[in-house]
DRENZAKOL-565105 format. One record per residue: chain; residue in one letter; y, z, x of N, C-alpha, C in turn. Coordinates in pm, whole numbers, plus 50000, padded with zeros to 5 digits. Layout:
BEGIN
   chaine   residu    n.py    n.pz    n.px   ca.py   ca.pz   ca.px    c.py    c.pz    c.px
        A        A       Y       Z       X       Y       Z       X       Y       Z       X
...
This chain:
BEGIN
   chaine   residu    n.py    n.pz    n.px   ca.py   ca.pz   ca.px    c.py    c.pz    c.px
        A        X   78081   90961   76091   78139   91089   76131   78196   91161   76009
        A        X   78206   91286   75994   78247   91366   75880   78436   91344   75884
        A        X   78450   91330   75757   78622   91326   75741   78679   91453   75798
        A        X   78772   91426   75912   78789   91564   75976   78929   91630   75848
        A        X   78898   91795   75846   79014   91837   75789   79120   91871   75857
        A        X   79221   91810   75874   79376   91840   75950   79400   91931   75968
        A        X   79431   92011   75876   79503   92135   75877   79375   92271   75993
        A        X   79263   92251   75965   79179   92339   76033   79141   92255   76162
        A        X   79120   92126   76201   79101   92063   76336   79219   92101   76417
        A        X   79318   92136   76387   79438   92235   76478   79383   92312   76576
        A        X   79270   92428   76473   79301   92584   76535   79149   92542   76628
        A        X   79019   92530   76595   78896   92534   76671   78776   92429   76596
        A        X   78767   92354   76756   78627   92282   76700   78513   92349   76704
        A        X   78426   92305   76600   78317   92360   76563   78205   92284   76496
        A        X   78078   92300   76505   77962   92216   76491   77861   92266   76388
        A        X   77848   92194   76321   77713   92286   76214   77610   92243   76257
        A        X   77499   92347   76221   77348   92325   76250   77274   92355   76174
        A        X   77173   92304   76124   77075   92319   76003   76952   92241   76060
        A        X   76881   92366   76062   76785   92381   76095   76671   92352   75959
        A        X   76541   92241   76001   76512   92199   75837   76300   92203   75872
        A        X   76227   92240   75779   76108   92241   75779   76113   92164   75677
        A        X   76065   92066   75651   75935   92031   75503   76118   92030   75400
        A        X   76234   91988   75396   76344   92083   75319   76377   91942   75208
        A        X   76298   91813   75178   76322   91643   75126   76424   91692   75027
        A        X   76348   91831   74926   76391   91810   74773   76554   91879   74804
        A        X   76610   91942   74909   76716   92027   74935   76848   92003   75015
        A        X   76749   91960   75072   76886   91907   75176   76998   91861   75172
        A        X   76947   91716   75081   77089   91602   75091   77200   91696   75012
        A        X   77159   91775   74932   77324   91849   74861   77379   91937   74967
        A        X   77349   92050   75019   77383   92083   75140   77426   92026   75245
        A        X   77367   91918   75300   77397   91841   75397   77549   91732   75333
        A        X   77566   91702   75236   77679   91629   75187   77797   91736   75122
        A        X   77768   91836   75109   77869   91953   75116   77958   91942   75227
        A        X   77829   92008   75347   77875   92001   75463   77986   91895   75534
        A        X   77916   91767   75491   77987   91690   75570   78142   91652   75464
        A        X   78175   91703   75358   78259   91628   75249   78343   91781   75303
        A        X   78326   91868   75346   78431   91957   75402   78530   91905   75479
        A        X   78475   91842   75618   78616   91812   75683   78611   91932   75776
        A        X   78519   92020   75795   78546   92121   75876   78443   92113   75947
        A        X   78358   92012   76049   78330   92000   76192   78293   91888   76228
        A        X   78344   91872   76347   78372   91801   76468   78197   91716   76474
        A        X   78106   91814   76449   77951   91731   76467   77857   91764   76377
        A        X   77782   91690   76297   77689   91783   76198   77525   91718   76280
        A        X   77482   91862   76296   77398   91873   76389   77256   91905   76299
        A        X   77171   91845   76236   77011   91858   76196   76877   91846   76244
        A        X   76818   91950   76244   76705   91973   76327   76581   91952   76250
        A        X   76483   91868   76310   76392   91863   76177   76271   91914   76251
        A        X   76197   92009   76230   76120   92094   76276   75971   92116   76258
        A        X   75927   91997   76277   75797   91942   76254   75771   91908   76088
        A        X   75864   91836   76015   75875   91762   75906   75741   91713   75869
        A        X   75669   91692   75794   75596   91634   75749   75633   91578   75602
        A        X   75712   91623   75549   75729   91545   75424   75856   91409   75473
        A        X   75919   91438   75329   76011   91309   75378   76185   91317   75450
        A        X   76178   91457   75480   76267   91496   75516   76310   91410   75654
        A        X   76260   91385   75770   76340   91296   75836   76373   91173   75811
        A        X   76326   91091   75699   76321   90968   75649   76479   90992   75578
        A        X   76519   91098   75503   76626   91118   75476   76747   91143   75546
        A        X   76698   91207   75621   76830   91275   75756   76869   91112   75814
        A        X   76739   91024   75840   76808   90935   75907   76873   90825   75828
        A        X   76858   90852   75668   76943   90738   75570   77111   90781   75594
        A        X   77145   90908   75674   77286   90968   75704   77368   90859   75801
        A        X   77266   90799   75886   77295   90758   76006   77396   90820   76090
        A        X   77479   90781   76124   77619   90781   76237   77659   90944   76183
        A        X   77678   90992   76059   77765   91053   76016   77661   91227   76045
        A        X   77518   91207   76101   77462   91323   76133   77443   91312   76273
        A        X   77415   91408   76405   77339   91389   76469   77191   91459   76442
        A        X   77071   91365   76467   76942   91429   76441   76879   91426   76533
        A        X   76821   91568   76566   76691   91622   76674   76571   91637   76580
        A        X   76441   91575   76645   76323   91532   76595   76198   91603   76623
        A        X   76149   91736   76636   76069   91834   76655   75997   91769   76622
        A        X   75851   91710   76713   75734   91651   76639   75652   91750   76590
        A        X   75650   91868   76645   75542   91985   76551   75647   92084   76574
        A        X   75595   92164   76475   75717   92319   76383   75694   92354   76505
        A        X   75824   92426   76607   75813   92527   76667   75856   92636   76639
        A        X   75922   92640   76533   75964   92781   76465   76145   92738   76454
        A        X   76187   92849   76362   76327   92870   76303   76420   92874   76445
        A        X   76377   92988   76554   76479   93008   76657   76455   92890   76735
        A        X   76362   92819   76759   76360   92682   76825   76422   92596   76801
        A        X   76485   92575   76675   76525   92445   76612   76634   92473   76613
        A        X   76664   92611   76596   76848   92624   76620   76853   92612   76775
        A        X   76795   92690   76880   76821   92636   77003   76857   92508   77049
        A        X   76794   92436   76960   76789   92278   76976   76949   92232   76912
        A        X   76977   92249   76883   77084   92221   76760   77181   92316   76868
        A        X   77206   92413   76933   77291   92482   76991   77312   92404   77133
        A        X   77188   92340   77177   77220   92258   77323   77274   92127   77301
        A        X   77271   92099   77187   77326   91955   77135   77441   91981   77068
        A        X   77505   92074   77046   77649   92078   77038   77767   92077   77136
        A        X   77849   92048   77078   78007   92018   77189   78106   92105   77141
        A        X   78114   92120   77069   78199   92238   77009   78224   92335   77090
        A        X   78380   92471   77043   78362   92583   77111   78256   92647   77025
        A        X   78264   92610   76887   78206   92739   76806   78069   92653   76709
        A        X   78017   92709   76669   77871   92651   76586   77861   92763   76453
        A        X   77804   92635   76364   77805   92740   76198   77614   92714   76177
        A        X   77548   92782   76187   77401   92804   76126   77393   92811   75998
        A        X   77321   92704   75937   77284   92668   75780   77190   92662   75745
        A        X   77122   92734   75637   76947   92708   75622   76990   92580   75518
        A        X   76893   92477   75546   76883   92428   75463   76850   92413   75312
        A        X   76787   92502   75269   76756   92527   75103   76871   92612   75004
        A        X   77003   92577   75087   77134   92659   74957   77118   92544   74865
        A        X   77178   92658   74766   77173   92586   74670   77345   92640   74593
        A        X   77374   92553   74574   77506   92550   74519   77647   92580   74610
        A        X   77580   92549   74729   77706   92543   74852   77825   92466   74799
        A        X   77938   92473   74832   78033   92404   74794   78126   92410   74913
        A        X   78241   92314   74919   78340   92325   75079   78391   92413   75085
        A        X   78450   92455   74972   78521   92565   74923   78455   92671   75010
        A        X   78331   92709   74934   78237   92820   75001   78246   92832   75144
        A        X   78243   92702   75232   78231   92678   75367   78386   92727   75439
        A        X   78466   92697   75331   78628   92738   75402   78649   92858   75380
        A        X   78613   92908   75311   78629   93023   75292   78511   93149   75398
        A        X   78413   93062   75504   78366   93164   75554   78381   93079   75715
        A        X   78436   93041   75692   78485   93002   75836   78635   93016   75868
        A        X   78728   93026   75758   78838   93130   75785   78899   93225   75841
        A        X   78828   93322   75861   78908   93450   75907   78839   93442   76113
        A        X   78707   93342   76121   78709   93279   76272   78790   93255   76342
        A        X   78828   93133   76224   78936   93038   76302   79090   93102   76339
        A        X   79105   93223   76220   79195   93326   76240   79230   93389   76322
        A        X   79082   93414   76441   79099   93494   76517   79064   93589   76451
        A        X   78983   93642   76370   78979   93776   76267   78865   93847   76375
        A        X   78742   93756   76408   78645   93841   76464   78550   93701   76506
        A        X   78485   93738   76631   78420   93690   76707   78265   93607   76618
        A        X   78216   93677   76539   78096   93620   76449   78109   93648   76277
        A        X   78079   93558   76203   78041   93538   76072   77907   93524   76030
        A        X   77897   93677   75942   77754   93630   75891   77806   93581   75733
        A        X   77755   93481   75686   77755   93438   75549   77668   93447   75467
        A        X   77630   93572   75409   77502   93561   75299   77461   93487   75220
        A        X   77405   93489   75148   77403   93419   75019   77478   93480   74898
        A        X   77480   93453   74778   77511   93565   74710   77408   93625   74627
        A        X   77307   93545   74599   77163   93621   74559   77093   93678   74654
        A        X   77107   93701   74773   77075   93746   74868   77174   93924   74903
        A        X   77308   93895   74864   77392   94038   74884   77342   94059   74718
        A        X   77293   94015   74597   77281   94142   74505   77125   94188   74506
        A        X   77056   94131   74583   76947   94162   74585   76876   94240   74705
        A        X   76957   94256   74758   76901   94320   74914   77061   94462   75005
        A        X   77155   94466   74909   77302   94510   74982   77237   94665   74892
        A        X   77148   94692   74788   77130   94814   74774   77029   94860   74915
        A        X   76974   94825   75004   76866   94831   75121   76981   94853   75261
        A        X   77115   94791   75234   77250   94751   75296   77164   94649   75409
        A        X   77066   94535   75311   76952   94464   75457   77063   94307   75450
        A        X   77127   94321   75363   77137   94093   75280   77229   94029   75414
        A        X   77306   94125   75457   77381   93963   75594   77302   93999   75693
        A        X   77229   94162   75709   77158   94164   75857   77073   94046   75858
        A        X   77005   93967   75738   76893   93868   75790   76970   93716   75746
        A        X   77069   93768   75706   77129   93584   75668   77132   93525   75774
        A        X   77067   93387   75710   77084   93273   75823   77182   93172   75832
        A        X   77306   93219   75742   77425   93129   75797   77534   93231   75818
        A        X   77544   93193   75993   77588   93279   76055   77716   93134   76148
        A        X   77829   93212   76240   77892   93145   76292   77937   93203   76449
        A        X   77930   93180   76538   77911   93237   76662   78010   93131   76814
        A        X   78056   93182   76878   78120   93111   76991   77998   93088   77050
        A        X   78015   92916   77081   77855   92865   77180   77863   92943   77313
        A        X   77942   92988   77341   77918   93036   77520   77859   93139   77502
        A        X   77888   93239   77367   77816   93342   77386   77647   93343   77355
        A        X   77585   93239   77259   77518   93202   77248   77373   93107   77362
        A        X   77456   93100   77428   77410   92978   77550   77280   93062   77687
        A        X   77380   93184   77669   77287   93300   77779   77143   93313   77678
        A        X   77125   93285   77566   77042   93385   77482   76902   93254   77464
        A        X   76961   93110   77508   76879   93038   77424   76679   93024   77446
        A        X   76679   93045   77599   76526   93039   77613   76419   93152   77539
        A        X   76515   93283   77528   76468   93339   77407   76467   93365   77307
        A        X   76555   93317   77241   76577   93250   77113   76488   93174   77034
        A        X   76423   93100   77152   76346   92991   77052   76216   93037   77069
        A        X   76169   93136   77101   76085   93229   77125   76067   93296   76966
        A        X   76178   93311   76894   76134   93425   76830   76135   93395   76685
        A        X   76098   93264   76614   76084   93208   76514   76191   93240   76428
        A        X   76127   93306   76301   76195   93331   76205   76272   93504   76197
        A        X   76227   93519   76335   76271   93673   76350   76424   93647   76375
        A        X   76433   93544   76441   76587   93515   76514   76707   93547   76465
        A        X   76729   93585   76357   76814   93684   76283   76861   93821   76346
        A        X   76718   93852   76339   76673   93991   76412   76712   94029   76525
        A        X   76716   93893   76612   76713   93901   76807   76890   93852   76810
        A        X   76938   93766   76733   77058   93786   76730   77156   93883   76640
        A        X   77075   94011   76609   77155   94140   76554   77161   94205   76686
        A        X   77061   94241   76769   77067   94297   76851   77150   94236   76996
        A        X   77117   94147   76995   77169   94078   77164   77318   94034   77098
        A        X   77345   94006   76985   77560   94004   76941   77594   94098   76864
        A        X   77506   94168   76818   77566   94294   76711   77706   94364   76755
        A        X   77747   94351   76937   77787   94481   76949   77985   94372   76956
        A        X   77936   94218   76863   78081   94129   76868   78130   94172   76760
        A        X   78259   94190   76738   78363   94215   76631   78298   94078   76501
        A        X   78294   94159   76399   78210   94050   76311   78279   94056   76170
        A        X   78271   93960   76106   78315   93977   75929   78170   93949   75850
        A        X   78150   93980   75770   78089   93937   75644   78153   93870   75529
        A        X   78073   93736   75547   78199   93692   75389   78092   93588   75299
        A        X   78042   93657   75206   77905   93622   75121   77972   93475   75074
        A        X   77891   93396   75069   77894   93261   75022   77921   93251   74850
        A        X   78019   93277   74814   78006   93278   74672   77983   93192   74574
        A        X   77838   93178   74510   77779   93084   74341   77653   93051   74455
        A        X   77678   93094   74557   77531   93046   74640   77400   93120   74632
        A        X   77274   93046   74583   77173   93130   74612   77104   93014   74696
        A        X   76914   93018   74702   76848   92939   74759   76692   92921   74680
        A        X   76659   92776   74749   76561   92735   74690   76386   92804   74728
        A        X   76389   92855   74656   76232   92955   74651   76160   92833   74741
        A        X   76043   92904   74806   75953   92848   74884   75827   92752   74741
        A        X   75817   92843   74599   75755   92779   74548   75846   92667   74430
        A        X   75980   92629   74471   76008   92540   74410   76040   92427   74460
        A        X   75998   92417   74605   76005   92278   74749   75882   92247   74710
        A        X   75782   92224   74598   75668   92115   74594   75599   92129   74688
        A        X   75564   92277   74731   75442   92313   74851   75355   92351   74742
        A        X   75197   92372   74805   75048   92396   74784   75153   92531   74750
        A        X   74990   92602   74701   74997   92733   74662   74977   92816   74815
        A        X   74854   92746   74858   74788   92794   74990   74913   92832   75077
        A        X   74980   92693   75100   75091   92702   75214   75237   92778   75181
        A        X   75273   92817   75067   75370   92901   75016   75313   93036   75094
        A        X   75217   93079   75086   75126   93248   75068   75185   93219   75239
        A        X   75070   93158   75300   75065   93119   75488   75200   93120   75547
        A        X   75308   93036   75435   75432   93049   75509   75481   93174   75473
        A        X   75466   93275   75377   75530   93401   75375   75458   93492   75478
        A        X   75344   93478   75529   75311   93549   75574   75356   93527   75730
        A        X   75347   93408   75746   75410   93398   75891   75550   93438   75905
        A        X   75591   93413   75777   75787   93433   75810   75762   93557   75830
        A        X   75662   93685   75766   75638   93794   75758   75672   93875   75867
        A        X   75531   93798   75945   75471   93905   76051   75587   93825   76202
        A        X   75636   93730   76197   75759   93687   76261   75903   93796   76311
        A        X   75916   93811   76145   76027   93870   76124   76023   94074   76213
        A        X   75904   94073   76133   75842   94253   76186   75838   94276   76353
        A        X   75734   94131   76436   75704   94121   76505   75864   94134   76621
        A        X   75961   94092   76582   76093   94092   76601   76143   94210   76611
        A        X   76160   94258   76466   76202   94429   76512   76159   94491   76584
        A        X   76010   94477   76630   75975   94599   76714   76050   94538   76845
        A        X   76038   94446   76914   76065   94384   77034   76193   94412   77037
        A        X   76329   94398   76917   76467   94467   76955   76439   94627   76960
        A        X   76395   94664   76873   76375   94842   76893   76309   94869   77002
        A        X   76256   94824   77077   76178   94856   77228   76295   94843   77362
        A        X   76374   94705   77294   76503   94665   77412   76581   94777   77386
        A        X   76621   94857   77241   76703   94905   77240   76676   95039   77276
        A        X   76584   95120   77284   76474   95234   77345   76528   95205   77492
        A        X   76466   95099   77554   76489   95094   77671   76631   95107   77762
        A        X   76708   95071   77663   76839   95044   77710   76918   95150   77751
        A        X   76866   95237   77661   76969   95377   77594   76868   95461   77712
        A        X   76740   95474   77732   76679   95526   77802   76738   95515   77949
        A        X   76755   95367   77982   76825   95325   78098   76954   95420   78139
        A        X   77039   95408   78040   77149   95457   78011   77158   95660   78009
        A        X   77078   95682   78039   77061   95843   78039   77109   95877   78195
């Protein structure tokens, strides 16, 4: 079990989830961040049709992870669904697995102003992610470490796991309208798709799927949100 931190097991329990594809060369630093915080109750890893050696690792954690075992990829929003029904917590923290230079620090500092009561959701960018994308004002709309109350989460999940790597996307629209902070992960960036020891082939295939995922997403919130407002006339 993770060393709980005192002073924050007071105010709200809470569960991390990291959601993992193909992630061997990345993980264990992230994942031992995580757990050397002291700030949740369950550390929750999803392995999402793994083929490398990534579950061979998750399970050298033993006791101190819980692990869900996707025998084939069903996509990004699947694996967090999975990871969201297997929590106990009130609240859940979403982690991609490929940060790189996470630290607890980083983690206390964006789960803070939650536990505060400051606002209902946390998106946590990266920080190569807010200088590279905050001139577009696009870098927390698509970050994937985000922090959310499970109840509100719980109505959303059968379509959720529906919507791969768009799921960013489908949870801007279906929680956008919760009182939220932004609080960029600071010294954090992430591990490029071509520096995880993939083919050339499968780098290209996986951008393109995260691609047409992600697009495929917007239109489907911009249609709900058309509809809504239309409704609303």
């Amino acid at each position: 079990m993770p060393t709980p931190n005192p002073y924050l097991q007071q105010v709200i329990s809470m569960d991390a989830i990291l959601p993992a594809y193909n992630e061997e060369r990345g993980i264990a630093a992230v994942l031992d961040s995580v757990l050397a915080s002291g700030l949740f109750a369950r550390v929750i890893c999803v392995s999402d049709g793994s083929t490398d050696g990534t579950v061979e690792l998750l399970r050298s954690y033993g006791a101190r992870i819980h692990l869900i075992i996707h025998n084939q990829n069903r996509g990004k929003g699947h694996a967090i669904a999975s990871g969201i029904r297997a929590a106990t917590s009130e609240a859940v923290f979403f982690l991609d697995a490929d940060l790189v230079g996470l630290s607890p620090t980083a983690l206390e500092r964006a789960v803070a102003p939650f536990r505060a009561g400051q606002c209902r959701a946390v998106l946590a960018p990266m920080h190569d992610q807010v200088l590279s994308l905050s001139g577009a004002r696009l870098g927390h709309s698509v970050c994937g470490n985000r922090i959310y109350y499970r109840q509100d989460l719980l109505p959303l999940l059968e379509e959720m796991q529906t919507t791969g790597f768009g799921v960013e996307v489908f949870l801007n629209q279906a929680l956008g309208q919760l009182p939220q902070r932004v609080v960029p992960l600071a010294g954090v960036s992430h591990r490029y798709k071509t520096q995880k020891g993939w083919p050339t082939e499968k780098v290209v295939s996986e951008f393109v799927r995260e691609g047409y995922q992600v697009v495929n997403q917007m239109v489907k919130s911009a249609w709900a949100a058309y509809r809504k407002r239309a409704k609303d006339l």
